[in-house]
N, C-alpha and C positions, 0 to 999 in steps of 0.2 A: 516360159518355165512351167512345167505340168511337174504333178504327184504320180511319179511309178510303180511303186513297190511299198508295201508296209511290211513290215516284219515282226510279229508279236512273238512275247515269250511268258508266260507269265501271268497274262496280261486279263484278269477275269475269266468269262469262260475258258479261254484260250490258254490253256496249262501248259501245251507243246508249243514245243518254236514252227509259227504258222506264217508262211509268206503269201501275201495277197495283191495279184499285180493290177495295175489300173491302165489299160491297151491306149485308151482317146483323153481327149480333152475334159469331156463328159462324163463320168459314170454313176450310174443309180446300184445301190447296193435292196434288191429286194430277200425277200424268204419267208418262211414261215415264222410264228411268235415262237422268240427262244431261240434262235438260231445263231444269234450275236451278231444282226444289224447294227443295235445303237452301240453296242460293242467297239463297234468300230468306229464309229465317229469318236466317241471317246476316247478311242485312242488316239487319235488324229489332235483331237483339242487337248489332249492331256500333255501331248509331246510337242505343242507350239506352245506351251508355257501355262496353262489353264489350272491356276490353282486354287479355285474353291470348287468342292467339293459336294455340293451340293448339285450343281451345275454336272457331275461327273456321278449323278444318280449314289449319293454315299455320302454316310456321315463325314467319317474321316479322310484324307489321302492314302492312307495304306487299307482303305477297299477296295482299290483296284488290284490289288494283290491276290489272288486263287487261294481260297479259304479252304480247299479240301473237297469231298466229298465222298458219297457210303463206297465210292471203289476207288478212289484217288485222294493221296493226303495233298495238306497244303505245302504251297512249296513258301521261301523266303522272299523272294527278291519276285522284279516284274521288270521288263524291258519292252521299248516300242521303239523302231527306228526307220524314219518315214524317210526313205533317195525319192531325191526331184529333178526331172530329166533339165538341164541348163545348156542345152547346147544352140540355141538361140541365144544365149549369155543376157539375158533378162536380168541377173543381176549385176550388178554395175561393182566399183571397185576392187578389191583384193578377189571378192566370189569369182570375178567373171571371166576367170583364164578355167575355170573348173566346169566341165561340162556335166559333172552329176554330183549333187549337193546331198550328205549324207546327215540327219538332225537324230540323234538317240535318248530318251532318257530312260532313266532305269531307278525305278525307287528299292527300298528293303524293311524292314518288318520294321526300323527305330524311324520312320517319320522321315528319310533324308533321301532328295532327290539329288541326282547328279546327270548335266546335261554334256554333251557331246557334240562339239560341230566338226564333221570332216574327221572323225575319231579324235579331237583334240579335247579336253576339259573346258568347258566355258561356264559363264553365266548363264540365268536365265534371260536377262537382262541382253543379252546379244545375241540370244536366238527370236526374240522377241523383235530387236535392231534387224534382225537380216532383213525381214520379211516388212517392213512398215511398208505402205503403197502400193504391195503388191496383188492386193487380195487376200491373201494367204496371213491366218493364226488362229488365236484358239476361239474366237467370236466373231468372226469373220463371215462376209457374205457368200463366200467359196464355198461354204458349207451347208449345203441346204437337206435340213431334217424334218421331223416331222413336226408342223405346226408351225415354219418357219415364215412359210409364204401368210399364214394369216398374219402373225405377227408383223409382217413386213405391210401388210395393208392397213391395220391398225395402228400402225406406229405414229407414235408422236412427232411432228417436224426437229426437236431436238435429236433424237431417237434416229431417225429417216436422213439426218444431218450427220452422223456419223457413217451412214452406211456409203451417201453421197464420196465422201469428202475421203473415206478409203481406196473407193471403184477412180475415183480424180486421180489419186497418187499422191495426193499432199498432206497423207494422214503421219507419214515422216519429218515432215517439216513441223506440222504441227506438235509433233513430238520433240522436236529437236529445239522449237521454241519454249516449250514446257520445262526442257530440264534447262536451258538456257536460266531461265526468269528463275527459276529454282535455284540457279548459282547464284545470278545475281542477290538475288534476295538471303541467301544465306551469306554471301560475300558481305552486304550491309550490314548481317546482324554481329559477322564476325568483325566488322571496322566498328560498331557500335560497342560489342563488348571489350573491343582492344581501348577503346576511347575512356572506357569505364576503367580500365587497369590500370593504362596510363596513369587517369586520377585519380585513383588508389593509391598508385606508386610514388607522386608528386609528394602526395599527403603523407606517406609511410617515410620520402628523401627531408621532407621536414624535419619530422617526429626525428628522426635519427640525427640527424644537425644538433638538434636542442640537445639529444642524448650525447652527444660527439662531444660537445662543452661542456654539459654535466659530468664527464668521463675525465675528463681535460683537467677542472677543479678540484677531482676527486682526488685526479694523481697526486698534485701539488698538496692538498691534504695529508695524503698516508706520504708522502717523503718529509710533511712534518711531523708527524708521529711517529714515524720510526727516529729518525733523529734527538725528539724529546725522550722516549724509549731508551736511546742507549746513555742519554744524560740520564735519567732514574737507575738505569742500571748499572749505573757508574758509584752513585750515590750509596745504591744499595750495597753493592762490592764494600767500599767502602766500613759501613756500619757493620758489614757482616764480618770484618778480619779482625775490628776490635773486639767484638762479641767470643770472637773463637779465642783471644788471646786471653779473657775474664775469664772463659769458660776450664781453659787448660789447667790455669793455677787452682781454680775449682775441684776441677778433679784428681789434681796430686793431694791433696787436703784430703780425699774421701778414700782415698783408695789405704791411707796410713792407717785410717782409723779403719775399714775395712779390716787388715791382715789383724789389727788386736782384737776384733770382732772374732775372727776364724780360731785363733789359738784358743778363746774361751770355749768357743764349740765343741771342739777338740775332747777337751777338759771333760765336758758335760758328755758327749758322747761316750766314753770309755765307762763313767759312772752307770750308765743305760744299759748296756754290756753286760755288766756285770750281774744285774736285777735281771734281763732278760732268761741267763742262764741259769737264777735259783728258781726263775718261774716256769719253765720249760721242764725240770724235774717234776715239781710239784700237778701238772696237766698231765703228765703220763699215766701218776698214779690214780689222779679222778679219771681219765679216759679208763682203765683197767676196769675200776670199778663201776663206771657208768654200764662200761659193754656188757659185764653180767646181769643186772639190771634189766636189760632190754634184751637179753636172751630170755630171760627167767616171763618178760612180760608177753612177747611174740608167742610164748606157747600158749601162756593163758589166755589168749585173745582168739586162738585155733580151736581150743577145745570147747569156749565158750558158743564159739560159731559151728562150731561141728552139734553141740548139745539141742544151739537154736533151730539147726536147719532139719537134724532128728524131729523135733518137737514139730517142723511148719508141715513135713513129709507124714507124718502121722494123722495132723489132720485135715491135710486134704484127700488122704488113703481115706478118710473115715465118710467123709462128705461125699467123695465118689462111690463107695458101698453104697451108702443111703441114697443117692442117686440113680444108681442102677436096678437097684429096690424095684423105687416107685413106676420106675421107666418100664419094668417087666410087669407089675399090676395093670400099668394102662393098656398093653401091649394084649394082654390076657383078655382085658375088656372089649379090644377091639374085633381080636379073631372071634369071640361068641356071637359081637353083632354082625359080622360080616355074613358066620353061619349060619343066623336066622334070615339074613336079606338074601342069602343063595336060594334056600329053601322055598321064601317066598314068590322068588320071580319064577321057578319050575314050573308052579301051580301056576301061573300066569300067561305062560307062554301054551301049556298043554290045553288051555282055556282057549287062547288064541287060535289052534292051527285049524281046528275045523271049519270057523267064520273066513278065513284067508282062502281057503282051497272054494267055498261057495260062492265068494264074490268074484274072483277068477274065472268059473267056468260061466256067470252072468255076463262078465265084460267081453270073451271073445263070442256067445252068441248074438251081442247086440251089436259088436264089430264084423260080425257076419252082415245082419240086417242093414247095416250103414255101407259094406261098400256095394249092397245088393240096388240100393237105393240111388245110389253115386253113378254105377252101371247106368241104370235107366233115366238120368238124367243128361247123363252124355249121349248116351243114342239118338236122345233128342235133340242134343244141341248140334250131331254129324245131320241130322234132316234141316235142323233150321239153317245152317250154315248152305247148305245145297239149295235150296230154297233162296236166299238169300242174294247165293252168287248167281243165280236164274233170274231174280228180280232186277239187280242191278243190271247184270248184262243188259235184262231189255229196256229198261230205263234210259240208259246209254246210248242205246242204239236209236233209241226214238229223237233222244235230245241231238246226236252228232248228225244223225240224217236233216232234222228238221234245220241244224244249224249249215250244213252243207249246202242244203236246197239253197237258202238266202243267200248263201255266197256266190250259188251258182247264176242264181237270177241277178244279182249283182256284174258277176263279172260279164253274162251277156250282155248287158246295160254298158259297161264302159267297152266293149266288141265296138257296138255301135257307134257308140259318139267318139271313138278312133277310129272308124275307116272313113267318118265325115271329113276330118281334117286331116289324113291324109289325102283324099281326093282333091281339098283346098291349096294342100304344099305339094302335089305335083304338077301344076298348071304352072307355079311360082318359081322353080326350081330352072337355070339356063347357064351353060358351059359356054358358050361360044364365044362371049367378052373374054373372061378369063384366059382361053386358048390364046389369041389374038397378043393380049399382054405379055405370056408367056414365053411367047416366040421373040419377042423384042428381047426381053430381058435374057433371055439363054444366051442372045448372039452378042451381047454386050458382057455377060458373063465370061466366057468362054474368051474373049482378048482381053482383060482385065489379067484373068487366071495363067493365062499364057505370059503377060509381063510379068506377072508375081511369082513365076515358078523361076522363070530368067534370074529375078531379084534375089532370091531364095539360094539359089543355083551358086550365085554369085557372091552371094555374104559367108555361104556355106565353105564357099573354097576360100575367103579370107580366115574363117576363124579356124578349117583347119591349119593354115599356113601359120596363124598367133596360136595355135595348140601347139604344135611340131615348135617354134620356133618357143617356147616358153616350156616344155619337155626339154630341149635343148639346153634352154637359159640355166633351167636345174640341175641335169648333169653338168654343166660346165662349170655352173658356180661351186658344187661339192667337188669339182675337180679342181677349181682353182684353190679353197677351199683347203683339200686335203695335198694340193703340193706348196699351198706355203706353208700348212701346217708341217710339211716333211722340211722344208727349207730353211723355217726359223729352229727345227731342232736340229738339227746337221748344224749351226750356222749358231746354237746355241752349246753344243758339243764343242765345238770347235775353237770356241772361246775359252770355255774349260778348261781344255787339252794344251792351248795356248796359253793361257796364266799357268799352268800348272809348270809347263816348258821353262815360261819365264823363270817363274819363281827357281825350279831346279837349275837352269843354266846360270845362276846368279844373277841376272838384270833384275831383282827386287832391289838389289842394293844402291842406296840413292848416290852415294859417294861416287861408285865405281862407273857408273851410271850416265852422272852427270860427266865424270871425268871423261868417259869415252863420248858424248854428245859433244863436250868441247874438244877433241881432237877428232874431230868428224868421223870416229867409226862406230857411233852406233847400229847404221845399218849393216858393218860386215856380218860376216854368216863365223855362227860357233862351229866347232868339230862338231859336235851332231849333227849338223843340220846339215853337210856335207857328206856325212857316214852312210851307205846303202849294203847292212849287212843281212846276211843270207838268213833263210827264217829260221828262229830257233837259237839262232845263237848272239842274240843280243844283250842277255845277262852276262855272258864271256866276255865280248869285246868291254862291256864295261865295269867288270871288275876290273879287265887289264890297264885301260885307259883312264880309268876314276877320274880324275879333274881335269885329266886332259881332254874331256867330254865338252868342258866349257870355254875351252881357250879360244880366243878371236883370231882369225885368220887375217891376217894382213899381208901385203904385195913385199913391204920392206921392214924389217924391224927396227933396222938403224936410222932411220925418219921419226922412232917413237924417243928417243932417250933425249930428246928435250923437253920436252912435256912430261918425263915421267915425276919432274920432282915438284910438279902440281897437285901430283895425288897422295892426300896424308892421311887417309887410310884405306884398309880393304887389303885383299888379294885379286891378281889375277895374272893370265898366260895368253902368251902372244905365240903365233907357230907363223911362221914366213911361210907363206904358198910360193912352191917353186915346180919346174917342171921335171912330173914323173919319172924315171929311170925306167924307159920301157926295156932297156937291154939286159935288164936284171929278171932272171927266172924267180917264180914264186912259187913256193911247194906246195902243194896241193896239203900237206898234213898239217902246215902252219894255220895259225890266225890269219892272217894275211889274205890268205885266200879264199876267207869268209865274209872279206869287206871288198867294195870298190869303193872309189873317190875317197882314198883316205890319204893323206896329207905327207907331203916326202919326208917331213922327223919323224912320220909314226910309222911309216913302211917296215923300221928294223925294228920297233918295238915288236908289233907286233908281226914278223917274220920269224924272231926270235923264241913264237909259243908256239909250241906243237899244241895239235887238238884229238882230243880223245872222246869217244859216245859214251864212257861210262868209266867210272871211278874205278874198276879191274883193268881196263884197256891204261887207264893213265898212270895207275902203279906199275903196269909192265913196262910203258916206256919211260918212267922214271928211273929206271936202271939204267941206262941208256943218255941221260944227262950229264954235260957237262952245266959248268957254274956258271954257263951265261946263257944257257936256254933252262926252257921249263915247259909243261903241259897244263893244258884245263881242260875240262871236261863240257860241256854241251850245257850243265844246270850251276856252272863257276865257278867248281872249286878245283883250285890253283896250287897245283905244284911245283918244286926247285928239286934242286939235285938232296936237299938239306935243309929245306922248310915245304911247308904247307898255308893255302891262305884260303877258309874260307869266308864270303859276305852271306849274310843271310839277313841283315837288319834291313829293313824299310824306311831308307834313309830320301833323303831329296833327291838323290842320283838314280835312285831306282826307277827302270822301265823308262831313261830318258830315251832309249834310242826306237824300243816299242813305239815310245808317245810318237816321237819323228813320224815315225813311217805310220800309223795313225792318221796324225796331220794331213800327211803328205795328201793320203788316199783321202780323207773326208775334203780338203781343198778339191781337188776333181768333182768330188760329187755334189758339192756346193755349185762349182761352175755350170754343170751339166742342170740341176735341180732349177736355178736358178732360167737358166732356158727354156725348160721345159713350162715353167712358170708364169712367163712373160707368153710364151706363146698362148697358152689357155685364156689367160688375161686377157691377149687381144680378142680371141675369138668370142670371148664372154661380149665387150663392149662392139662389137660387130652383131653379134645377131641381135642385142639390146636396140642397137641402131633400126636395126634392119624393122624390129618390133614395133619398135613408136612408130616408122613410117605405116606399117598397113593396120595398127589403130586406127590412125587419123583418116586412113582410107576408108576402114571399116564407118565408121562413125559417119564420113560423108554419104556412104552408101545406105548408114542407116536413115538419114536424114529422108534421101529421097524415096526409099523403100516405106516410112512412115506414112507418106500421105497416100503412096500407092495402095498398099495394103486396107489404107480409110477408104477407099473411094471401093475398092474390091471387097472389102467385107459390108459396106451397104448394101453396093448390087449385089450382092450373094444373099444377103436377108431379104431385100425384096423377090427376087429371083424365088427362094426358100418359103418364100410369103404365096409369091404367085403360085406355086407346086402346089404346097398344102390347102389355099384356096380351091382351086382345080378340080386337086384330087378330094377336096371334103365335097364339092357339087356331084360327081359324078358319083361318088359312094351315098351319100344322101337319096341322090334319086333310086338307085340299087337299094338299095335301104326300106326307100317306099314302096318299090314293087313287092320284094320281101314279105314288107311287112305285115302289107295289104291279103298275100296269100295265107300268111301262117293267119291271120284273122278270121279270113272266110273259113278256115280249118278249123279252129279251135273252136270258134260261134256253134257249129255243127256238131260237135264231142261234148259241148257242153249242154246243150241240148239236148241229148241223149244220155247222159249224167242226170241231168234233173229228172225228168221220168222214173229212172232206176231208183233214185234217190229217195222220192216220192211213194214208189212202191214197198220200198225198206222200212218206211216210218210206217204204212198201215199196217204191218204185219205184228210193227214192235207193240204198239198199240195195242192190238189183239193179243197178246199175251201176255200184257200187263192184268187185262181183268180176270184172267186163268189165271194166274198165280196172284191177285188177292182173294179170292175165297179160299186158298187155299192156306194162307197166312191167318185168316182165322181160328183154323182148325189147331193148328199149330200152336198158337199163345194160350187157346184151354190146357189144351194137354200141357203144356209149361207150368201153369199152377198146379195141376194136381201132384204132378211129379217134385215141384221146390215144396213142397205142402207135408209130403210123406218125408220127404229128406229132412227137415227140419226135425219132423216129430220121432224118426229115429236118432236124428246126431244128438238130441236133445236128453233121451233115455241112453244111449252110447257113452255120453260126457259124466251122468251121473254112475254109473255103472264102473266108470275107470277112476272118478274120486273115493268111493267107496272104499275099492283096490288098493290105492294108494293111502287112504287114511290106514287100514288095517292094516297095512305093509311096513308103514311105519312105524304101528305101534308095536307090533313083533320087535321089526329090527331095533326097536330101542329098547325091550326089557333083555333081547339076546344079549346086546351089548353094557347091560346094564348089569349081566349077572359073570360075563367074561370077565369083567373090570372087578367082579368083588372076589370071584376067584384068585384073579392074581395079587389084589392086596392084601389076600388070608394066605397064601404062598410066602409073599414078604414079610406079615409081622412075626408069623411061623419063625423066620429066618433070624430076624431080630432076638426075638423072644430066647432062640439058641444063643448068642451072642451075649448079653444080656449076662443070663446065668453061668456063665463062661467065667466072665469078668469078674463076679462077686464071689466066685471061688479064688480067683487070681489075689483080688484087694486083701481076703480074709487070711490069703497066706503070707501075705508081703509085712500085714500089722504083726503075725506071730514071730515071724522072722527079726523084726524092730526092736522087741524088748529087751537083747540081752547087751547088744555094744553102746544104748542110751545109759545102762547102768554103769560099764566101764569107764566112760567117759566123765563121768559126774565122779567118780573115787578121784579119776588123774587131776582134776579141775582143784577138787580141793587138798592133794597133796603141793600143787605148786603153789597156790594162794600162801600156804604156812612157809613156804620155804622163801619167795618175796618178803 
């Protein structure tokens, strides 16, 4: 069993569904960094069951999922699904009728994997089971990465013991005894805690015991207490009916003196009456007079507040004048100082403009001289930068030449003491042993190879014949399958059809039942079951026949009237089966000649009923009736010369004769199903047969093919040994010849390198001391130029403070005398306002004096009249 094909989706880099086949037994996956090498091994161990994620380069399990990127979003989900070629049947059991082994998983964005065997849902747990022994899972030595083979040399004997004992095959076994011990041991823990419950329960069957008899005493208790119970309440009854009898005579006593209580009442009530009524007059007249009273006071109480509220309105008028006053005096005071502080800031600012305009035209020529100065310092800095990248250059070239040289004298040095030993390992160097080996082993290979192919050949054409023959097994089994599935439902219909028959023909009834069991005609056949009418008109014949549907057929009837006075209840009808009257014509327009095999008493019945296709056809030939024929119509409904019958209930008789021929036809197809059933079935258990034989065949051939195989793949490794042996001696000596010429080549080139090399550094050399004098020159003239820049930036900086102090003190008296103009605008405004108002107040007081007087005359005419 080899790994064929991966299929990614998803799956990290691998955003698209990407198929990746694998040709040999072997394959190395190389490419450049980023290409998604380990990519793929990852998917490999992620899909044999590999659940930590560390190990799978990622925090979590859902990093293997495609995160997106600047031209592609992320997607949800990731799938990986490794087919394993198995037609060698390397896997044993249930796997090994399967020639390609399919393993999928697929994770999604909430953490949850779900694996796949053969497109089926499984475990991890049994994808993990396939593969024990084989090589093959997610840590496996099948899989060799990067850094594997050192780990494999460094490993620990524990370490080095797994890898063993997987490459053995018995890393299954060793699994199988792990979870083994694992039941065991959980088996114990679970007989241990059952042992603890038990004596739990022991203890808990006691406790309840002890309770069962305290329970037990209790009862006999409370059945003595209710018993004493109804003796106390016996008692008390008792006590209580003499109580009620003291009590009775009690209250005839109270109720006498009662009624001579009530008549006094009476008495004294009429008295109260009577005094109510002279005091009732007497409240009218003090209300009369009261309400004047309180008319006469409500006024005086208005006018008095009308006098108050005059009086509080006058002088608050009076306190707002004299507020408004004082408010326009301050307001006066303020516009005169506002006017002297405008005046003064004029003269201040005219003072100002001339000093402002002189320090201005100071600060842009000394901002002339500053960037005059700035100029001539940069000019100098483009020569010293030129200068600079001249100096380094040759700086550079002195140091790279001089470091060259040494490398070059270097590398002639190891020329030399590598064409010594070469000259030493070509003397050493010999093919002609190897050859010799070689030839042995080919011709021992090659009849090895030639068995193994025979073997191969021959195992080949058994597992095709257990492929075919287990293809086979499958369809037959879904055909055997799906024809007893068709058989038990036919066959479960049929039964249906047939209780329901029962049940309509009356055999439910146990009486009648029994009675016909004991005169041996339970198996005769009923009038249905005898009946073969034409399609369509099966509701006809049985309306026409109603119960005569159920009557038993018997050879004699006068054989039955001794036994009949055994049956003491029920109904039922017997019709003597006798022989046809073939010499009797049947009309074609009759019932009659919509049935065969119908019984010689029903012949005249139904001969008797003309048949009609539609309820207009049968009123015409009801005209046409006499009183012992009649028509029906096709869907039963029944006419006479003088009545009409139609059925339409859904009663037990309905579709008895439908069901018959039903029956009839599903019995056939039960016989036939039932054939065709049996037949499948044998051929099922025939090629089953035929299968275990070339197993057991198989298996012997694998037996022998095993050691075969051992002995051919040795001599193929040595064989394999001896080639690459061989062929490394003859490429080795190739090699030296080689290598020996590119040397005598290169010694010579490098040789003529050094000279060149040598020539390059005296030049650098001599241009190094040209351009330091010339760097002298340079750093004077640097000071004098940062020398004058200073001493103009210096006179420039004081020239722009200047500026700025004068500048400011302008814009603060401008803004100092804006601000007093607009407050002399405001009290202005004010001060109008103001004198507004005190004309307002002075007219509202003259207005006041003449309704305060009125009001004080009304005040004291009502006082006298109170």
């Amino acid at each position: 069993m080899r790994l064929s094909k991966i299929k990614l989706a998803g799956f990290k880099s691998f955003v698209d569904p990407t198929n990746i086949i694998f040709p040999s037994n072997l394959v190395g996956v190389v490419g450049p960094n980023g290409c998604g090498k380990s990519n793929v091994i990852d998917a490999i161990r992620w899909v044999m069951g590999e659940s930590s994620a560390s190990r799978l380069r990622g925090d979590s399990i859902t990093d293997v999922i495609f995160n997106g990127s600047s031209s592609r979003k992320p997607v949800g989900a990731a799938s990986v699904e490794l087919l394993f070629d198995n037609h060698e049947t390397t896997l044993e059991g249930q796997y090994a009728k399967y020639a390609e082994i399919s393993i999928r998983r697929e994770v999604t964005r909430d953490g949850i994997s779900n694996y796949f065997l053969n497109g089926t849902k499984c475990r991890r747990k049994d994808i993990t089971g396939v593969f024990l022994g084989t090589g093959l899972g997610p840590r496996s030595y099948s899989i060799i990465e990067q850094g594997m083979i050192s780990r494999l040399i460094e490993a620990k004997p524990e370490e080095m013991r797994m890898f063993l004992e997987e490459a053995a095959g018995i890393s299954k076994y060793k699994e199988r005894r792990r979870e083994t011990s694992n039941r065991i041991k959980n088996t114990k823990e679970n007989l241990a805690r059952i042992m603890d419950v038990l004596e739990e329960i022991e203890k808990q069957i006691k406790h309840l015991n002890r309770q069962a008899k305290t329970a037990e005493r209790y009862g006999h208790y409370k059945d003595d207490e209710r018993r004493t119970a109804a003796e106390l309440l016996a008692l008390r009854t008792r006590d209580l009916d003499e109580t009620t009898t003291d009590a009775n005579l009690e209250l005839g006593q109270r109720k006498t003196r009662l009624e001579a209580a009530i008549a006094q009442q009476r008495k004294q009530e009429a008295s109260i009456e009577t005094a109510r009524v002279r005091q009732s007059d007497r409240n009218d007249e003090f209300n009369e007079v009261q309400g004047r009273i309180y008319k006469v006071g409500a006024e005086i109480a208005r006018l008095e507040q009308s006098i108050e509220h005059a009086h509080e309105l006058r002088e608050r008028q009076t306190r707002d004048l004299e507020q408004a006053g004082q408010s326009a005096a301050e307001i006066r005071d303020h516009i005169d100082s506002d006017q002297s502080e405008i005046e003064q800031l004029e003269v201040t600012l005219s003072e100002l403009t001339p000093g402002l305009e002189q320090a201005r035209q100071s600060e842009v020529s000394s901002a002339e001289s500053l960037q005059q100065a700035e100029d001539a310092l940069l000019e100098w800095q483009l020569q010293w930068d030129e200068y600079t990248a001249k100096f380094n250059e040759a700086q550079q070239s002195r140091s790279v030449e001089q470091t060259r040289s040494e490398q070059i004298e270097s590398r002639i040095h190891k020329f030399t003491e590598r064409r010594k030993k070469l000259d030493g390992a070509k003397s050493d160097t010999s093919i002609e042993d190897f050859e010799l080996t070689l030839a042995d082993l080919t011709t021992q290979e090659l009849r090895q190879r030639q068995a193994r192919d025979e073997y191969k050949k021959h195992l080949a054409d058994i597992a095709d014949k257990i492929r075919k023959l287990r293809e086979q097994d499958d369809k037959l089994t879904r055909l055997v399958d799906e024809r007893r599935g068709t058989l038990f439902a036919a066959q479960g219909k049929y039964a249906s059809l047939e209780a329901l028959q029962k049940a309509a023909m009356g055999e439910g009834d146990g009486d009648i039942q029994s009675w016909l069991e004991g005169a041996g005609l339970d198996g005769n056949k009923r009038v249905a079951q005898s009946l073969d009418v034409a399609d369509g008109w099966e509701r006809a014949v049985e309306t026409v026949l109603g119960d005569y549907l159920q009557a038993v057929c018997v050879s004699d009837i006068s054989s039955l009237t001794e036994g009949i006075a055994k049956l003491r209840s029920g109904s039922i009808t017997f019709l003597q089966e006798s022989i046809p009257d073939n010499g009797q014509a049947v009309s074609d327009d009759t019932l009659a000649a919509k049935v065969s095999g119908v019984p010689r008493p029903l012949q005249d019945v139904l001969g008797a009923v003309r048949v009609a296709d539609s309820l207009t056809s049968a009123l015409a030939v009801r005209q046409t009736l006499d009183h012992a024929t009649s028509v029906i119509t096709i869907d039963g409904i029944w006419l006479g010369k003088e009545w009409l019958r139609v059925s339409r209930d859904e009663n037990s008789e309905a579709g008895i004769l439908a069901r018959e021929h039903d029956m009839r036809r599903l019995k056939s197809e039960i016989r036939e199903l039932m054939a065709r059933f049996q037949s499948a079935r044998n051929l099922l258990q025939d090629g089953r047969t035929r299968q275990i034989q070339l197993e057991e065949a198989r298996e012997s051939a694998q037996s022998d093919a095993a050691s075969l195989f051992s002995e051919y793949s040795e001599t193929k490794g040595a064989l394999d040994a001896a080639k690459y042996r061989l062929e490394e001696a003859g490429a080795r000596r190739t090699e030296i010849a080689e290598e020996a010429g590119e040397l005598d080549t290169d010694q010579i080139s490098a040789e003529e390198q050094l000279r060149e090399s040598r020539r390059q550094f005296d030049q650098a050399a001599a241009l190094l001391t040209e351009l330091d004098a010339q760097r002298q020159i340079l750093e004077s003239r640097r000071d004098e130029l940062r020398e004058e820049l200073r001493r103009v930036r210096t006179r420039s900086d004081e020239d722009r403070e200047t500026v700025q102090k004068i500048a400011i003190q302008f814009e603060s008296r401008r803004t100092s005398k804006e601000s007093a103009a607009q407050n002399l605008d405001r009290m202005q405004s004010q001060l109008e306002q103001f004198e507004t108002r005190e004309r307002e107040i002075n007219e509202q007081l003259e207005g006041s004096q003449s309704p305060l007087k009125d009001n004080k005359a009304m005040l004291e005419r009502h006082l006298d009249s109170r």
